[in-house]
C-alpha positions as CSV (number, residue, x, y, z in Angstrom):
1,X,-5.9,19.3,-34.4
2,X,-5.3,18.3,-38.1
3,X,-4.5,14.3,-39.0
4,X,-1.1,15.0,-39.6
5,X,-0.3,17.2,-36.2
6,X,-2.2,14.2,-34.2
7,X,0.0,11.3,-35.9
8,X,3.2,13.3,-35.3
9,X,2.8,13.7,-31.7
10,X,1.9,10.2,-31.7
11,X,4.9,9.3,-33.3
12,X,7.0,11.4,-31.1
13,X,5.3,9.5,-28.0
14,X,5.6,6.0,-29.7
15,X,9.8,7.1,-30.1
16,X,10.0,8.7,-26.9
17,X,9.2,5.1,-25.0
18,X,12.6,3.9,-26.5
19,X,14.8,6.4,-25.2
20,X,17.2,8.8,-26.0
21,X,20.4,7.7,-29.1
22,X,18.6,6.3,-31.5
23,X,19.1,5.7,-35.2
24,X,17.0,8.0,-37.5
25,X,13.9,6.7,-38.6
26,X,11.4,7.0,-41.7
27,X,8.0,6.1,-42.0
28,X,5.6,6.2,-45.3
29,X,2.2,7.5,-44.2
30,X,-0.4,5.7,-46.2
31,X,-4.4,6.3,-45.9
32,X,-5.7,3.9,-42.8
33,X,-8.8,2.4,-44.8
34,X,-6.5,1.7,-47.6
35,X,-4.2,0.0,-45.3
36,X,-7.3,-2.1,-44.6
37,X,-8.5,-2.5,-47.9
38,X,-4.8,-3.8,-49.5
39,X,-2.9,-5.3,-46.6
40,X,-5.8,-6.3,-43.7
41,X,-3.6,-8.2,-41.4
42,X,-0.8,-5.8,-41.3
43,X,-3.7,-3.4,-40.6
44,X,-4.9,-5.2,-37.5
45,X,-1.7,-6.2,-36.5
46,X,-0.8,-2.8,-35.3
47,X,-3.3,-1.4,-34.3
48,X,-4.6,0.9,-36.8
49,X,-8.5,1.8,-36.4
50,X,-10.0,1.7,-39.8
51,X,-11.5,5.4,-39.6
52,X,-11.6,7.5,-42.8
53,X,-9.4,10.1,-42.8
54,X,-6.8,8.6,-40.4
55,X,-3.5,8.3,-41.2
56,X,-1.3,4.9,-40.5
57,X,2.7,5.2,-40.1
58,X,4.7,2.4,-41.5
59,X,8.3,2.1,-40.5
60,X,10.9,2.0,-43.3
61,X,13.9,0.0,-43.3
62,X,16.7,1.1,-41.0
63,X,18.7,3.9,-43.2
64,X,22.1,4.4,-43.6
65,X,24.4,6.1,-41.5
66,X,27.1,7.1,-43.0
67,X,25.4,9.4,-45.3
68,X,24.2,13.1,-44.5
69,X,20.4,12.7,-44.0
70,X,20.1,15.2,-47.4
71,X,22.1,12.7,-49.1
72,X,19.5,10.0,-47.9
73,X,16.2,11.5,-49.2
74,X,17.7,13.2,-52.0
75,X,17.9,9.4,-52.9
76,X,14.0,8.5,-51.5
77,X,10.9,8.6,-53.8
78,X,7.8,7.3,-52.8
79,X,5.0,5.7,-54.7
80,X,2.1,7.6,-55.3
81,X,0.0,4.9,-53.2
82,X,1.9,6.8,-50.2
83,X,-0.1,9.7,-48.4
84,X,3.5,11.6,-47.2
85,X,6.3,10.4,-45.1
86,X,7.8,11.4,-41.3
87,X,11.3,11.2,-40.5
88,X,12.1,10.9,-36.5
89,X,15.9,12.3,-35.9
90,X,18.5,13.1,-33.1
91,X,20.2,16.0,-33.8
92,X,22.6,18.5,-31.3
93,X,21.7,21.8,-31.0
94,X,25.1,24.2,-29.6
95,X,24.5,27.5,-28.2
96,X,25.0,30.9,-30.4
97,X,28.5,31.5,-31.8
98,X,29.3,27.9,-30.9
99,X,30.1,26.7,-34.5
100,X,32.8,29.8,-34.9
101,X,35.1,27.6,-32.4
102,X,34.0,24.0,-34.4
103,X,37.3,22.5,-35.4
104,X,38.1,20.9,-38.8
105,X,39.1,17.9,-37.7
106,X,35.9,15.8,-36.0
107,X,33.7,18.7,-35.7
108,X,30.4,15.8,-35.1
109,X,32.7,14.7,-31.7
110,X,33.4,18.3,-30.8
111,X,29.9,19.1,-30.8
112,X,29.0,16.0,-28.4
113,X,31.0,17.0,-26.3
114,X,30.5,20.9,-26.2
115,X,29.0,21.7,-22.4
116,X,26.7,23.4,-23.7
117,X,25.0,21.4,-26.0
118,X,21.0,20.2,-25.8
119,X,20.0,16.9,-27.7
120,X,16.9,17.3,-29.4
121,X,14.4,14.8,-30.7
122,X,12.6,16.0,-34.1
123,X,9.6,14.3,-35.5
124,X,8.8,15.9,-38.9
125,X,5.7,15.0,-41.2
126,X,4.7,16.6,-44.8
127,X,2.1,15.2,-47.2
128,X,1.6,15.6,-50.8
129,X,-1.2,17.9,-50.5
130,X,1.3,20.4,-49.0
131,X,0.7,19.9,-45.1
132,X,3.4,19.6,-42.6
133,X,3.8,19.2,-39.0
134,X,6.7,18.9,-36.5
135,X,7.5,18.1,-32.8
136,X,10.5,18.9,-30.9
137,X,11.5,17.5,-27.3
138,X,14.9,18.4,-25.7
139,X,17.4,16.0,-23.7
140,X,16.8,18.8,-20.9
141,X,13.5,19.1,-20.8
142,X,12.0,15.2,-21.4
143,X,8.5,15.3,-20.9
144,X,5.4,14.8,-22.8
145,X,4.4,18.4,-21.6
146,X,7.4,20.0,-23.1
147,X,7.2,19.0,-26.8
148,X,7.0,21.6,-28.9
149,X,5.2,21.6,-31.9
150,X,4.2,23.8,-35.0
151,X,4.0,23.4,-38.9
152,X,7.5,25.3,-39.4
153,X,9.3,24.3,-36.8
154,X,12.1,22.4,-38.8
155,X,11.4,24.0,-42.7
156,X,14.3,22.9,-43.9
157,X,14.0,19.2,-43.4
158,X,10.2,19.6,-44.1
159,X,11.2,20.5,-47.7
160,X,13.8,18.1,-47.7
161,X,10.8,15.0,-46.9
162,X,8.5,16.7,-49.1
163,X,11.1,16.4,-52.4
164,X,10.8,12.8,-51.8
165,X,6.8,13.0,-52.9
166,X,7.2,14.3,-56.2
C-alpha cells in the first residue's frame, strides 16, 4: 500500500467517526519529519509518528459554501513546503437518466430528494510528484469493509486538487 493510499483511508476512517452531512474539508499533506523538524508540538499534539516517509494531514480552514468546489480550488495554491493536498466531500450520486428530468429551478433540492439517490463520501488525495488516491463509501452501504478505493476513482476532482500544486 503506497503512503498516500494508507493516509487516505485513514482519512476516510478519521471522517467516517463524525457522521454523515458534513461540510467539505481540505487538508495540506506535508512530510511527517518535517512536521517534526518546523512545528514539534503541533507534531506531537496529533499524533503524528515521526517516520520518514510518512505523510501528516493538516486540516484547512472551513471553505466556503456558496461556491462550486471548482470555483474553490481554482482559487487554492499551496506553498511548495506542502507534499499535496486531500479534499473530503459529500456528494449525491442519482441513478442513469436521472439528470434528463432535473428541473431548472432548484435542481441541488430535486436531487436530495430523488428516491433514488445514494450519498456518497469521497476522500481524494494527489501529490506533486503525480500520485493520487481515492476512497469512496456510500450512505447505503456504511462500513469500513465497503469503501472503495483506487487511484482513478474520482479523475476529475483529482485534477482539480492537483492544479492547486503548481
Amino acid at each position: 500500500m503506497s503512503r498516500l493510499e494508507e493516509l487516505v483511508l485513514e482519512l476516510e476512517s478519521h471522517v467516517s467517526n463524525a457522521g454523515w452531512d458534513a461540510a467539505p474539508r481540505l487538508y495540506a499533506l506535508v512530510e511527517a519529519p518535517e512536521l517534526h523538524q518546523n512545528e514539534p508540538q503541533l507534531a506531537m499534539q496529533l499524533g503524528v509518528p515521526d517516520t520518514p516517509g510518512r505523510l501528516a494531514a493538516l486540516e484547512q480552514p472551513e471553505l466556503p459554501t456558496e461556491k462550486p468546489i471548482d470555483d474553490v480550488l481554482g482559487g487554492i495554491e499551496w506553498p511548495g513546503g506542502v507534499a499535496g493536498c486531500a479534499l473530503v466531500i459529500e456528494r449525491i450520486l442519482l441513478p442513469e437518466g436521472a439528470e434528463e428530468d432535473m428541473p431548472d429551478e432548484d435542481p441541488v433540492g430535486w436531487a436530495g430528494e430523488h428516491p433514488g439517490r445514494e450519498d456518497v463520501r469521497l476522500v481524494v488525495g494527489v501529490l506533486r510528484d503525480g500520485s493520487r488516491h481515492s476512497a469512496m463509501r456510500l450512505r447505503g452501504h456504511d462500513s469500513e469493509d465497503q469503501v472503495l478505493s483506487g487511484a482513478e476513482l474520482v479523475p476529475g476532482l483529482a485534477d482539480a486538487l492537483a492544479s492547486t500544486l503548481v
